[in-house]
Steps between C-alpha positions, in 0.01 A plus 500: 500500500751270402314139665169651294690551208656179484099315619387704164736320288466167648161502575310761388378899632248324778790297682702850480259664687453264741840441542548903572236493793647182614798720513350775628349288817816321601697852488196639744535197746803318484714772375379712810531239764866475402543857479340576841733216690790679338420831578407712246171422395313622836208733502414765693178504515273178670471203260097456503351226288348794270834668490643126377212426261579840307832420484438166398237630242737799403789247400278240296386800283868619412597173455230445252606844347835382471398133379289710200831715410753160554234266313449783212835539411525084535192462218707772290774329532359147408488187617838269484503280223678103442713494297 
């Protein structure tokens, strides 16, 4: 929330958004990769290519949930001004 609510003030409430799936996505792949070589972030259950497109699907949504409520509070807030 706090990337997409610094986009909305710098760019505007569509970069916010995209900027929270963006997030979203990278948690969902990279994130994972680095928590599954550590440890931590292994599954029990078989890693199908449905079971990874839900995922996948499952995190761009909450990110874009999370880019609205970051990029909201960033258009309340206003964009930064010169001086």
């Amino acid at each position: 929330m706090a990337f997409a609510f610094s986009a909305a003030r710098m760019s505007g409430f569509r970069i916010a958004l995209l900027t929270g799936m963006v997030m979203g996505v990278t948690d969902v792949t990279i994130g994972w990769a680095v928590s599954w070589a550590i440890g931590p972030g292994r599954i029990d259950i078989d890693l199908t290519p449905s079971v990874w497109m839900y995922t996948l699907l499952f995190a761009a949504i909450l990110g874009v949930v999370y880019g609205v409520i970051g990029g909201g509070i960033g258009l309340l807030v206003g964009r930064r001004r010169a001086a």
